[in-house]
N, CA, C and O atoms as a GROMACS GRO file, in nm:
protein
  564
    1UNK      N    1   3.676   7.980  -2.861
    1UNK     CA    2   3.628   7.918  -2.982
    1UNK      C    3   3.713   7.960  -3.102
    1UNK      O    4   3.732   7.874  -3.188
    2UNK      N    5   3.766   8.076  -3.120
    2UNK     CA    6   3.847   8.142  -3.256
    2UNK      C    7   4.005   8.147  -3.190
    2UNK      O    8   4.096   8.217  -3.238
    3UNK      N    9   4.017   8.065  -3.079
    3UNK     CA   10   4.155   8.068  -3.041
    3UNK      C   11   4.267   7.999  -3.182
    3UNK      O   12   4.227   7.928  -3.275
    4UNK      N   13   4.425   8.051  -3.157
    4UNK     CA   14   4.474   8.033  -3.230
    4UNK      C   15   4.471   7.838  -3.274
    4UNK      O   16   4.436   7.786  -3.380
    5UNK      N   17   4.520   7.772  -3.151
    5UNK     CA   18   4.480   7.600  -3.173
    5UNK      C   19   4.373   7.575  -3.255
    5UNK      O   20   4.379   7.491  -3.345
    6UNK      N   21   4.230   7.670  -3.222
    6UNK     CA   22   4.135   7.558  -3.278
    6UNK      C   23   4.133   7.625  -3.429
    6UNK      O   24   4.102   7.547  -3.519
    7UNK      N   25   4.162   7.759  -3.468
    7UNK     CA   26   4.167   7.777  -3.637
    7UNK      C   27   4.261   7.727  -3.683
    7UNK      O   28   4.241   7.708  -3.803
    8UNK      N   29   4.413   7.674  -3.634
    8UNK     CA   30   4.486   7.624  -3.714
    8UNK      C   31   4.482   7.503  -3.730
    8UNK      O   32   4.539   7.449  -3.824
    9UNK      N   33   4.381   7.406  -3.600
    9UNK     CA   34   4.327   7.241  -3.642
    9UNK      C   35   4.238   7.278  -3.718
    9UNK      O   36   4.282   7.222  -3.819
   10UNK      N   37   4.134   7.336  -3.757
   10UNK     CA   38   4.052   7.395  -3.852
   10UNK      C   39   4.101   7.403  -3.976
   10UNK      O   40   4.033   7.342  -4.059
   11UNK      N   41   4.217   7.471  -4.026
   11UNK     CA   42   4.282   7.475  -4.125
   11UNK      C   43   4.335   7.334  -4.167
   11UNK      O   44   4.289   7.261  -4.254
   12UNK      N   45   4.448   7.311  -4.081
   12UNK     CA   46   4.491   7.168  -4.141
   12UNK      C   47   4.374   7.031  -4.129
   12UNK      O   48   4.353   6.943  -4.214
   13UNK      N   49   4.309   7.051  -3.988
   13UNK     CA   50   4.200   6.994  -4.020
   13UNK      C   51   4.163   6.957  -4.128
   13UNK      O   52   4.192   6.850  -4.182
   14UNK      N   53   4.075   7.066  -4.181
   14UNK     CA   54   3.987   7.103  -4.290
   14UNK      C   55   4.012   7.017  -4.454
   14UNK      O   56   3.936   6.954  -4.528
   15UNK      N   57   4.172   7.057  -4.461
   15UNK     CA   58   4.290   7.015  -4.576
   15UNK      C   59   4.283   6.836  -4.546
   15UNK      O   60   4.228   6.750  -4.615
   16UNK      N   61   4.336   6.826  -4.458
   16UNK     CA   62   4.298   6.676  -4.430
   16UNK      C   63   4.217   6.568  -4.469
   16UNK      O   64   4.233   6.461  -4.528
   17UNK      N   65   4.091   6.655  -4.398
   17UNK     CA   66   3.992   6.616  -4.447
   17UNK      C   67   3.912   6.599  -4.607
   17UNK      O   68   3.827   6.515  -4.641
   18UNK      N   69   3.963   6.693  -4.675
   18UNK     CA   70   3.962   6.684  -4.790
   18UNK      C   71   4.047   6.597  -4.857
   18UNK      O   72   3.991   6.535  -4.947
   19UNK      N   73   4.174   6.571  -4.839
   19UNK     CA   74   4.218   6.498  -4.901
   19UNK      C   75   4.246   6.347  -4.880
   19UNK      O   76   4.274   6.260  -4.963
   20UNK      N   77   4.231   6.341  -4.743
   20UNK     CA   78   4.206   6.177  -4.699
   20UNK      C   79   4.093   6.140  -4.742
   20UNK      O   80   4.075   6.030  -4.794
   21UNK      N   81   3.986   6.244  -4.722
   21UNK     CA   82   3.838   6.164  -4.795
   21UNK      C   83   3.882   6.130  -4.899
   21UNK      O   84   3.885   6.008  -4.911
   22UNK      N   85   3.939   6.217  -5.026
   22UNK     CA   86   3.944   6.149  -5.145
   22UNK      C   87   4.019   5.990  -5.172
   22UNK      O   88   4.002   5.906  -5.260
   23UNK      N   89   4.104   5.994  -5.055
   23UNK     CA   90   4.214   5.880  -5.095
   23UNK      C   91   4.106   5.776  -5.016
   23UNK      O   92   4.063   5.682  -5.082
   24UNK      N   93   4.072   5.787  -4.906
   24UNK     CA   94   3.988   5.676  -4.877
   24UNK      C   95   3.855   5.638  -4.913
   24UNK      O   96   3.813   5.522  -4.906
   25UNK      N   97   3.767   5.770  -4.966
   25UNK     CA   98   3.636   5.747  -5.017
   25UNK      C   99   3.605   5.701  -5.148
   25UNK      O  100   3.532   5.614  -5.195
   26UNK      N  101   3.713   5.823  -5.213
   26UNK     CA  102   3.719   5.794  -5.346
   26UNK      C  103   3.812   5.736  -5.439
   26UNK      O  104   3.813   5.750  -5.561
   27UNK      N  105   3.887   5.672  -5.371
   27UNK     CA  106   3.994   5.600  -5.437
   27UNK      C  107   3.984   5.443  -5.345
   27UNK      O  108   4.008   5.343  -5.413
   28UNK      N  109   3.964   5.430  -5.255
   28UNK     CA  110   3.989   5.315  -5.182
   28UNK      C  111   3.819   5.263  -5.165
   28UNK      O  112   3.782   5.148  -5.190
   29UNK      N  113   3.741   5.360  -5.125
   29UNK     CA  114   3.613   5.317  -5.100
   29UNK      C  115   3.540   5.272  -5.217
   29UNK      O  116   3.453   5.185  -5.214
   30UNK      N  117   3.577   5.333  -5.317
   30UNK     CA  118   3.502   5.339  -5.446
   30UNK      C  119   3.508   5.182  -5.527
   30UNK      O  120   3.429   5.137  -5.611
   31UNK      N  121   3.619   5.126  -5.474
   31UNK     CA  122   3.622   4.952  -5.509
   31UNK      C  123   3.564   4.834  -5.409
   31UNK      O  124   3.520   4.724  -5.439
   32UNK      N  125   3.579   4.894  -5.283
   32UNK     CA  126   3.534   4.848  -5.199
   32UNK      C  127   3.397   4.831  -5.137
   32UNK      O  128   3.363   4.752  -5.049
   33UNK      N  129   3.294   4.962  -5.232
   33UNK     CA  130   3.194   4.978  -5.215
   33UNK      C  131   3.131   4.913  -5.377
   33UNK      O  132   3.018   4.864  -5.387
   34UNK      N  133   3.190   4.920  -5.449
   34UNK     CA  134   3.156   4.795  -5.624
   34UNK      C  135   3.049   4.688  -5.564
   34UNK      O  136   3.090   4.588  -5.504
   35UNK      N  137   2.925   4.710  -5.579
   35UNK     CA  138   2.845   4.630  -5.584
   35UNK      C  139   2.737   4.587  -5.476
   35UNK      O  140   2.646   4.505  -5.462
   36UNK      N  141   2.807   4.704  -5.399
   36UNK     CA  142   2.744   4.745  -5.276
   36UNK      C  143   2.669   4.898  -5.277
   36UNK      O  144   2.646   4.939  -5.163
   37UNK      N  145   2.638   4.970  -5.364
   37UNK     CA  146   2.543   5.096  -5.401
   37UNK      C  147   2.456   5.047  -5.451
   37UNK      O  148   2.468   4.974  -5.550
   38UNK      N  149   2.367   5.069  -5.407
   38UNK     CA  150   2.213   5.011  -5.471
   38UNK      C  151   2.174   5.103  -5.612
   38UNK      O  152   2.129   5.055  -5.716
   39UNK      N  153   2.212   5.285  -5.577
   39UNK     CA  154   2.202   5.372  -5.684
   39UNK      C  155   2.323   5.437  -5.709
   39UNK      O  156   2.414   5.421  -5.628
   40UNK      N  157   2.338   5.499  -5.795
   40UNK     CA  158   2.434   5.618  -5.776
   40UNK      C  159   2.420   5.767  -5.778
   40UNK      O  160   2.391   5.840  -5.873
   41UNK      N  161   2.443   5.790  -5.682
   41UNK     CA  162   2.406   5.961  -5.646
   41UNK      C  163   2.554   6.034  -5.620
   41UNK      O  164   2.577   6.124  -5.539
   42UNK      N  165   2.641   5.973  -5.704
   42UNK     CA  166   2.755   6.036  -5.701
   42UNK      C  167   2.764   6.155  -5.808
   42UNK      O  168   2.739   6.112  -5.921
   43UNK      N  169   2.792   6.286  -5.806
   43UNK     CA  170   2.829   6.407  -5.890
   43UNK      C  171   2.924   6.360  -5.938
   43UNK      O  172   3.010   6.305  -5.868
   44UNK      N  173   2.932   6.371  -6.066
   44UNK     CA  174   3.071   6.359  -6.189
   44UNK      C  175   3.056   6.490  -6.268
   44UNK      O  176   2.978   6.498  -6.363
   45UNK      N  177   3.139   6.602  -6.224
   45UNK     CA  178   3.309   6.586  -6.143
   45UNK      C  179   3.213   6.623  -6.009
   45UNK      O  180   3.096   6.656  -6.026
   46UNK      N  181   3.273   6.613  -5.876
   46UNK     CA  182   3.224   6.688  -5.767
   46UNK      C  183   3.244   6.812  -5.760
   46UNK      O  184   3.340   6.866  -5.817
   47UNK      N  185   3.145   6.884  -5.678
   47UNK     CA  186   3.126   7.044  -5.630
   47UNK      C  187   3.238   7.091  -5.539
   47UNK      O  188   3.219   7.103  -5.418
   48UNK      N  189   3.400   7.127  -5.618
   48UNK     CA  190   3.532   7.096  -5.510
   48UNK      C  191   3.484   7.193  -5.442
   48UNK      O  192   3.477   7.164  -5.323
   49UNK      N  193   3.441   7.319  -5.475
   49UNK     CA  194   3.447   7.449  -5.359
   49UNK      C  195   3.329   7.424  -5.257
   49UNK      O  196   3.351   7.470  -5.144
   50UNK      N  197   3.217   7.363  -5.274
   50UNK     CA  198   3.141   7.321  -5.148
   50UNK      C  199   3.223   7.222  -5.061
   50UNK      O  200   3.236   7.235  -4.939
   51UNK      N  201   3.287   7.100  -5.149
   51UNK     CA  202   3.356   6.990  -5.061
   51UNK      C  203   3.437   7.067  -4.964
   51UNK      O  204   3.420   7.069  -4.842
   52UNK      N  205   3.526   7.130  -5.031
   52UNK     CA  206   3.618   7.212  -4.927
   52UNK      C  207   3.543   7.303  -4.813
   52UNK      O  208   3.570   7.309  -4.693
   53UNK      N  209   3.427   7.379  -4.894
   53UNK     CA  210   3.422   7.434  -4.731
   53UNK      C  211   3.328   7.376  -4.652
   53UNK      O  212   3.296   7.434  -4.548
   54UNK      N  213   3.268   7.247  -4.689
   54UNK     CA  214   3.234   7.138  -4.586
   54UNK      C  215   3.284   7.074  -4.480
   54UNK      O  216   3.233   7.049  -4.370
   55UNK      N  217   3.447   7.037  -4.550
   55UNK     CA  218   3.548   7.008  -4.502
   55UNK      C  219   3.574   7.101  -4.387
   55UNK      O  220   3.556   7.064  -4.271
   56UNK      N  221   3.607   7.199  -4.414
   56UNK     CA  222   3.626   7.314  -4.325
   56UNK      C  223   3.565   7.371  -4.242
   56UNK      O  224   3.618   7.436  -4.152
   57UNK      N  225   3.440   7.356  -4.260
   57UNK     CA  226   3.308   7.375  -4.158
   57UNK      C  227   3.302   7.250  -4.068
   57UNK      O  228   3.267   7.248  -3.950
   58UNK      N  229   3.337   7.160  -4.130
   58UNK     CA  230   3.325   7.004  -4.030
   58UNK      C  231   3.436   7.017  -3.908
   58UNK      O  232   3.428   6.997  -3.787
   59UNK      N  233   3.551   7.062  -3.999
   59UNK     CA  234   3.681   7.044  -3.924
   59UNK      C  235   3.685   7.137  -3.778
   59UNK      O  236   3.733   7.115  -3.666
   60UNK      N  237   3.602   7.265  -3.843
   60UNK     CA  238   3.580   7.337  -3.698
   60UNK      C  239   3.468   7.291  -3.603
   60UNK      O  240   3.452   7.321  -3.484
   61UNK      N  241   3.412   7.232  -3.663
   61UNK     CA  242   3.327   7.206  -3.529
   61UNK      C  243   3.397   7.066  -3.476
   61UNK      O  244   3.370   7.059  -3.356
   62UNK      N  245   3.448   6.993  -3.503
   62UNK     CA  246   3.505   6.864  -3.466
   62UNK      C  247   3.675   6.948  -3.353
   62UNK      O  248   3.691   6.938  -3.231
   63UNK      N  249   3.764   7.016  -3.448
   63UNK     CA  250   3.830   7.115  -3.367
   63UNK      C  251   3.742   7.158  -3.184
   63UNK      O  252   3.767   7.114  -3.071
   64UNK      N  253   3.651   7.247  -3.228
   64UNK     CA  254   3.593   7.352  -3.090
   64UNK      C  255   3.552   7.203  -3.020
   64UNK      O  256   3.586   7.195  -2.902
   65UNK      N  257   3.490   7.094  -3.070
   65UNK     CA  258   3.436   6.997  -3.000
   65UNK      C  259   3.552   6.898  -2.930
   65UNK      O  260   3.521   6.820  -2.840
   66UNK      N  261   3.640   6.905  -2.963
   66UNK     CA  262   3.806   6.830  -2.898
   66UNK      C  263   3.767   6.911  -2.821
   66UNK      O  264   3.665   6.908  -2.752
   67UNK      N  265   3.870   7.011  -2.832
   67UNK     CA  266   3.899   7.153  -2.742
   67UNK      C  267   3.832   7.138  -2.623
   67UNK      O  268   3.891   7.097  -2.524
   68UNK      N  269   3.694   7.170  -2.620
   68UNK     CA  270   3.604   7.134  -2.517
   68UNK      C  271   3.640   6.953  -2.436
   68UNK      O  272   3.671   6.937  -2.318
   69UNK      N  273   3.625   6.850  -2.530
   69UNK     CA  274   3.638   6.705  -2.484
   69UNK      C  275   3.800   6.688  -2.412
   69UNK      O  276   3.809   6.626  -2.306
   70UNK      N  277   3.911   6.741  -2.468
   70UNK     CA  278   4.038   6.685  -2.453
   70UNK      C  279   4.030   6.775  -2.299
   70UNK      O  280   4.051   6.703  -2.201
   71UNK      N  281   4.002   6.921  -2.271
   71UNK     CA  282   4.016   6.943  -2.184
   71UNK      C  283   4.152   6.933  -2.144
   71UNK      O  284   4.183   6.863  -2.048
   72UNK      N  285   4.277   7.028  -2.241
   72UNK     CA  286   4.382   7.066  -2.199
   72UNK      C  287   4.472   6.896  -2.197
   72UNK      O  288   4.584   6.885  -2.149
   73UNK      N  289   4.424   6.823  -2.236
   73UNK     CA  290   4.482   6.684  -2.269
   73UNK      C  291   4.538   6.642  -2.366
   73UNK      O  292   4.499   6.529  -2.398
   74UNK      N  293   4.646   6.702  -2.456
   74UNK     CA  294   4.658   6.658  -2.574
   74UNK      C  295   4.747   6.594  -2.607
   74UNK      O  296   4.854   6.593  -2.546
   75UNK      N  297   4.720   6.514  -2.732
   75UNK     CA  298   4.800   6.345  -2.772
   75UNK      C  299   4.715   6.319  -2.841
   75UNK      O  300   4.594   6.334  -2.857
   76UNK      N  301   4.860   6.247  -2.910
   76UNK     CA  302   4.790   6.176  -3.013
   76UNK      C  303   4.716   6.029  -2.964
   76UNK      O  304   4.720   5.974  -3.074
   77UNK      N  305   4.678   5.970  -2.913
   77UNK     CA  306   4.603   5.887  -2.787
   77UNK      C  307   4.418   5.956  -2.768
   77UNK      O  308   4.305   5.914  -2.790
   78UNK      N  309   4.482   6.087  -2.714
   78UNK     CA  310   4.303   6.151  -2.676
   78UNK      C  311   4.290   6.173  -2.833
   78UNK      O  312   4.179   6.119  -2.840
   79UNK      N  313   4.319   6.215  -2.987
   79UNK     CA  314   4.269   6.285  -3.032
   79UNK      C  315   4.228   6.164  -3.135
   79UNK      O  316   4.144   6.179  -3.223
   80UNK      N  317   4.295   6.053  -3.113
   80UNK     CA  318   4.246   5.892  -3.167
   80UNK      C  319   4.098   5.830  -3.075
   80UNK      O  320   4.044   5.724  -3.107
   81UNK      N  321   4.049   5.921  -2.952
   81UNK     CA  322   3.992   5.827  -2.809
   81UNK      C  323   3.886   5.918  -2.950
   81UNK      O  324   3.818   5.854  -3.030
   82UNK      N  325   3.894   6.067  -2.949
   82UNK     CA  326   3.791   6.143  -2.945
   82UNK      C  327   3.766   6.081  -3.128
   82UNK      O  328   3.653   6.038  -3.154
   83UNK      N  329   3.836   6.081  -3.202
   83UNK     CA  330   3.825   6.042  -3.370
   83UNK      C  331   3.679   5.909  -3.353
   83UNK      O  332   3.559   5.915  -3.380
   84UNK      N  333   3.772   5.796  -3.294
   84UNK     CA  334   3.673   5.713  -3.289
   84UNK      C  335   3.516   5.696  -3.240
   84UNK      O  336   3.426   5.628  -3.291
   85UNK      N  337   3.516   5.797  -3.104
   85UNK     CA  338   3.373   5.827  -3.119
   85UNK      C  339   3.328   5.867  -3.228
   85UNK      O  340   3.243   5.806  -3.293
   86UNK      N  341   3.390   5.992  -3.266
   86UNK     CA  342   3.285   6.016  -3.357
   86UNK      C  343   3.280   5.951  -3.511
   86UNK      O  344   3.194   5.955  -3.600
   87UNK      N  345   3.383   5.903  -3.502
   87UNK     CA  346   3.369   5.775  -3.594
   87UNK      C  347   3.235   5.696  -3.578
   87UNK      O  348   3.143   5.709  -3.659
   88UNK      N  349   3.229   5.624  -3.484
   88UNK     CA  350   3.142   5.529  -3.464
   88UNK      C  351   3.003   5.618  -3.422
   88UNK      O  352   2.906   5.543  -3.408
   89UNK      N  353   2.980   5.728  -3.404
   89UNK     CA  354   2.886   5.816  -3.400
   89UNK      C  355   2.829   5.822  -3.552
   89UNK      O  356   2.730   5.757  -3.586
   90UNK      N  357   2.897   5.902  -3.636
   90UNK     CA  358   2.882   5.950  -3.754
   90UNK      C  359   2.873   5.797  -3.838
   90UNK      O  360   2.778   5.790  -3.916
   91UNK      N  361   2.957   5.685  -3.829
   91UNK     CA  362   2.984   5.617  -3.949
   91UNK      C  363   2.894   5.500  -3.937
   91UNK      O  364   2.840   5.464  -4.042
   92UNK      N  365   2.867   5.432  -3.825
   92UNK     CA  366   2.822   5.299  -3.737
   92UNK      C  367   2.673   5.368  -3.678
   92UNK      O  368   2.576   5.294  -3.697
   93UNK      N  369   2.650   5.471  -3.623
   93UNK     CA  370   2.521   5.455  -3.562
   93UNK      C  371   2.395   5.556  -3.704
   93UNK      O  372   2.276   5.545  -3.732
   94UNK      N  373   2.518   5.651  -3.759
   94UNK     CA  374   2.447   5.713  -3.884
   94UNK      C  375   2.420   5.605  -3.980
   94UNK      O  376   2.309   5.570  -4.020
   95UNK      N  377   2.520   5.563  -4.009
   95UNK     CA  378   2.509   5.457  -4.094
   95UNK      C  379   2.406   5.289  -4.138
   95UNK      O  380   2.387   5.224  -4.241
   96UNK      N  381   2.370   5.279  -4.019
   96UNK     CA  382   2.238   5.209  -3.993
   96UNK      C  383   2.116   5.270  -4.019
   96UNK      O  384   2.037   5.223  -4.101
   97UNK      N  385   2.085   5.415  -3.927
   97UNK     CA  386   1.975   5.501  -3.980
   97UNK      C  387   1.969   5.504  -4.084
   97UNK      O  388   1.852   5.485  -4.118
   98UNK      N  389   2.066   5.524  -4.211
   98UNK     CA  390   2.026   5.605  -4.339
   98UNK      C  391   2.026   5.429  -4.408
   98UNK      O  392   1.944   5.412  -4.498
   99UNK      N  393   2.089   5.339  -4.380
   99UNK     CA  394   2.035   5.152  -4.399
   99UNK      C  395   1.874   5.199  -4.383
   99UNK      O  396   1.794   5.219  -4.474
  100UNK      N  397   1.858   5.208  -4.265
  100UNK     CA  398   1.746   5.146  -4.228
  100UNK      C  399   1.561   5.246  -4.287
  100UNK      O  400   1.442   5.218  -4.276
  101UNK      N  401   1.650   5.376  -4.352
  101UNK     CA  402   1.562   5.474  -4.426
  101UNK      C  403   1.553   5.522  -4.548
  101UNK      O  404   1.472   5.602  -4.593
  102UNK      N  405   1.674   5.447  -4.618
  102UNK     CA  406   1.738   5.489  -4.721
  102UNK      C  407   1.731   5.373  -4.853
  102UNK      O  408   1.721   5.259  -4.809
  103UNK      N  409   1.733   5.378  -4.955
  103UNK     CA  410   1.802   5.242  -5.057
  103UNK      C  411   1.937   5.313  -5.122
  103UNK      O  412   1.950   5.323  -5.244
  104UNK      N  413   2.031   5.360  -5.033
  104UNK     CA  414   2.129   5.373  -5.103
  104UNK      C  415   2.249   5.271  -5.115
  104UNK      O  416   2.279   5.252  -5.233
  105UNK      N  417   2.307   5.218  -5.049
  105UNK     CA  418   2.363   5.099  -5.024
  105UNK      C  419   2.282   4.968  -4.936
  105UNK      O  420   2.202   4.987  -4.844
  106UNK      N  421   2.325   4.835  -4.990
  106UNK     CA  422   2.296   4.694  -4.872
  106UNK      C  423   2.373   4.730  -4.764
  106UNK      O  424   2.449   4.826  -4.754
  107UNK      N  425   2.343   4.632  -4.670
  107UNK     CA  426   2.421   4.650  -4.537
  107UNK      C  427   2.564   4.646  -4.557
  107UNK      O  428   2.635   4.739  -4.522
  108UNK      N  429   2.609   4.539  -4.614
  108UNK     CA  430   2.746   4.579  -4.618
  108UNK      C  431   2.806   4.663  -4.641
  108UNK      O  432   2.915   4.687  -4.588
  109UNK      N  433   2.730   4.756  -4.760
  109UNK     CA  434   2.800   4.854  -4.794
  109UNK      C  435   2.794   4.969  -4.661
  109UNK      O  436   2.894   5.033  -4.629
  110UNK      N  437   2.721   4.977  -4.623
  110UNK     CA  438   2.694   5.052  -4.527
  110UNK      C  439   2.808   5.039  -4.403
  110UNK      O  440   2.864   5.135  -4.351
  111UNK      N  441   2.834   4.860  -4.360
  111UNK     CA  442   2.916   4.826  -4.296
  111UNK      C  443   3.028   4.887  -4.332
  111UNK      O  444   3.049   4.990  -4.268
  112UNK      N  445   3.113   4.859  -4.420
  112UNK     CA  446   3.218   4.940  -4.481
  112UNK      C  447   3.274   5.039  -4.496
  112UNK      O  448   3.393   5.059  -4.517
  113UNK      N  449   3.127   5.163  -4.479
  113UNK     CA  450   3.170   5.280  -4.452
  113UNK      C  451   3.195   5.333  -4.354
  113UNK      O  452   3.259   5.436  -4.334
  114UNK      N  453   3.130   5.243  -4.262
  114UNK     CA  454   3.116   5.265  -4.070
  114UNK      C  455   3.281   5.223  -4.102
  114UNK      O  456   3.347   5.326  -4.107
  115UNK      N  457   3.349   5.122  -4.121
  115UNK     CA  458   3.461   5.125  -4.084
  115UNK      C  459   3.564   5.204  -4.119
  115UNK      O  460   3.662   5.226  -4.047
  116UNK      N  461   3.533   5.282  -4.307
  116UNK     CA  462   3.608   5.370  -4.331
  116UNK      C  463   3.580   5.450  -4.255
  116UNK      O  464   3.690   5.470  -4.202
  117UNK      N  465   3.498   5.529  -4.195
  117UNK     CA  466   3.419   5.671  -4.151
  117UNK      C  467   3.509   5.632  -4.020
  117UNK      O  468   3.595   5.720  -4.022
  118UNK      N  469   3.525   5.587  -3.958
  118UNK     CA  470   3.576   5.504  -3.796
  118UNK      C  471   3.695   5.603  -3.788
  118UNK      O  472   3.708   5.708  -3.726
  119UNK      N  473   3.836   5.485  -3.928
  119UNK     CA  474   3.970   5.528  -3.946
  119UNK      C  475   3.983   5.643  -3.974
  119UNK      O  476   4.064   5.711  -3.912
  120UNK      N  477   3.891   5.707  -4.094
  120UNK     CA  478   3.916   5.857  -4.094
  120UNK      C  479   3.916   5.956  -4.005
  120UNK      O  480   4.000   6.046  -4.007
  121UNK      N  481   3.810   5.946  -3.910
  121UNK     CA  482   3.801   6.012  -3.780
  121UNK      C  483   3.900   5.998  -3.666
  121UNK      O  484   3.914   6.079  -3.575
  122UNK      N  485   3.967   5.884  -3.682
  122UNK     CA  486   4.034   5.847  -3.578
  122UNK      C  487   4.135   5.924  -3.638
  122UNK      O  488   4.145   6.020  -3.562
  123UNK      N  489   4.212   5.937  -3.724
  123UNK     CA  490   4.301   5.988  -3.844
  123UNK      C  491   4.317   6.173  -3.762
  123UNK      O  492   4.384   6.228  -3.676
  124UNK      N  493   4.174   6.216  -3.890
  124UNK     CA  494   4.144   6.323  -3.846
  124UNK      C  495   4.166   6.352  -3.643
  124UNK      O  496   4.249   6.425  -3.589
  125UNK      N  497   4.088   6.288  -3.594
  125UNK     CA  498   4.136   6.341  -3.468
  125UNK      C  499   4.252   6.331  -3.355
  125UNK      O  500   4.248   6.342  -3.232
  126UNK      N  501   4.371   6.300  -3.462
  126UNK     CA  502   4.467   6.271  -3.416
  126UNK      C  503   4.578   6.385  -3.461
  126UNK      O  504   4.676   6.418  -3.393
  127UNK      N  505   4.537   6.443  -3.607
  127UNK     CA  506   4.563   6.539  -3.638
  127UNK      C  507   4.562   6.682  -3.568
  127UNK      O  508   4.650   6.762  -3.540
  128UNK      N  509   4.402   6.679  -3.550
  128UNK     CA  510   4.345   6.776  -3.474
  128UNK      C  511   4.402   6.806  -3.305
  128UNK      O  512   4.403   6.914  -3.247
  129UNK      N  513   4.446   6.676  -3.254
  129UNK     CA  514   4.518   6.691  -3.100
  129UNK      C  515   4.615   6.730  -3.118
  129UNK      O  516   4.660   6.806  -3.032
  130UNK      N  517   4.716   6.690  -3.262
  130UNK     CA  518   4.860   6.711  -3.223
  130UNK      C  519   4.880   6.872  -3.277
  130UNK      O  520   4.977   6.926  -3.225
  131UNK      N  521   4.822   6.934  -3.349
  131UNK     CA  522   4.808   7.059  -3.375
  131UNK      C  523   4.785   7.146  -3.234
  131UNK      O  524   4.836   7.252  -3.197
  132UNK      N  525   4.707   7.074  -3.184
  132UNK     CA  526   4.606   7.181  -3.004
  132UNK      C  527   4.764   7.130  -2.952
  132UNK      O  528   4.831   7.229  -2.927
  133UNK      N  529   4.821   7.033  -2.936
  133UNK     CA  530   4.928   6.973  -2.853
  133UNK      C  531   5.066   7.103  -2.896
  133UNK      O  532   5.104   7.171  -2.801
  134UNK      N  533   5.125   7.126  -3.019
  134UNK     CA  534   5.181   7.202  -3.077
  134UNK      C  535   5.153   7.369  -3.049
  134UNK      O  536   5.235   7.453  -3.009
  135UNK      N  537   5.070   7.380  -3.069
  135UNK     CA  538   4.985   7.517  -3.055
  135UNK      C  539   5.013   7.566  -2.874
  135UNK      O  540   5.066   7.664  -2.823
  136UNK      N  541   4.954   7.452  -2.821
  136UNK     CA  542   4.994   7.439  -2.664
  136UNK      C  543   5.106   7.502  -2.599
  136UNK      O  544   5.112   7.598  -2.524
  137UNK      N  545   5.225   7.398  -2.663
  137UNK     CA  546   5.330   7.428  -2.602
  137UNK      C  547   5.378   7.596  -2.621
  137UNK      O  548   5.392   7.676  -2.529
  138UNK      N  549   5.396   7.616  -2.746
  138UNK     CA  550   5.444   7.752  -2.789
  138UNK      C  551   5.328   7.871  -2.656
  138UNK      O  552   5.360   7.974  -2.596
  139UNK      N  553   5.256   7.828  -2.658
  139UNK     CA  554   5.159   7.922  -2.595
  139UNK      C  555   5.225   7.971  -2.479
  139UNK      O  556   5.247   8.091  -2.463
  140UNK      N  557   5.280   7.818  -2.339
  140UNK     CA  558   5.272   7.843  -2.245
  140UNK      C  559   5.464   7.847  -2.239
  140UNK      O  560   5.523   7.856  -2.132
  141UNK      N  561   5.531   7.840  -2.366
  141UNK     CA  562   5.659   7.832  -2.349
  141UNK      C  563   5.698   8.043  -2.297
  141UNK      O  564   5.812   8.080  -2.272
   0.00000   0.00000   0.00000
């Protein structure tokens, strides 16, 4: 679990994740979602030192959870197979629940994020393989 692969996908992980969210959530999503928030429960400015170690807490458990799934398989291929689950885990099947319990966005908006939430993960876990893939080689060289 604290092997060298999964803290350094953890790390860059983590960084990643922080900063692709912003470019896709908050820069790309934020027009794309115009008129599709029912409220706004957005923080102006955001809480950066929680974001980050959210980020970073996410990134390791998504990291240890490859690790375990790729099963010594790594590519950028498995770490896109494994992104999109949990894409469509987190973005598409969460994303209906909190529709279907929530008034924070209409469906579309909701739709939209399932698809951002999808790419980012797929993103992210492509990152996360080629790091375990990198990490790999040096190991057994």
């Amino acid at each position: 679990m604290f092997s060298k692969s999964n803290l350094l996908a953890t790390l860059v992980g983590g960084i990643a994740m922080f900063v692709l969210g912003y470019v896709m959530f908050g820069m790309l999503g934020e027009s794309l979602m115009e008129g599709h928030s029912l409220i706004n429960a957005m923080k102006d400015p955001p809480d950066f030192v929680h974001l980050l170690l959210g980020c970073l807490i996410s990134a390791f458990a998504l990291s240890t959870l490859y690790g375990k799934w790729a099963r010594g398989h790594h590519s950028a291929k498995e770490g896109a197979e494994f992104g999109l689950w949990v894409g469509v885990f987190f973005g598409l099947g969460e994303g209906l629940i909190w529709f279907a319990t929530s008034t924070m966005m209409d469906l579309t908006g909701h739709l939209i994020n399932a698809v951002l939430n999808i790419i980012f993960y797929i993103i992210i876990g492509i990152i996360i393989a080629l790091i375990y893939k990198a990490t790999s080689k040096k190991a057994a060289a």
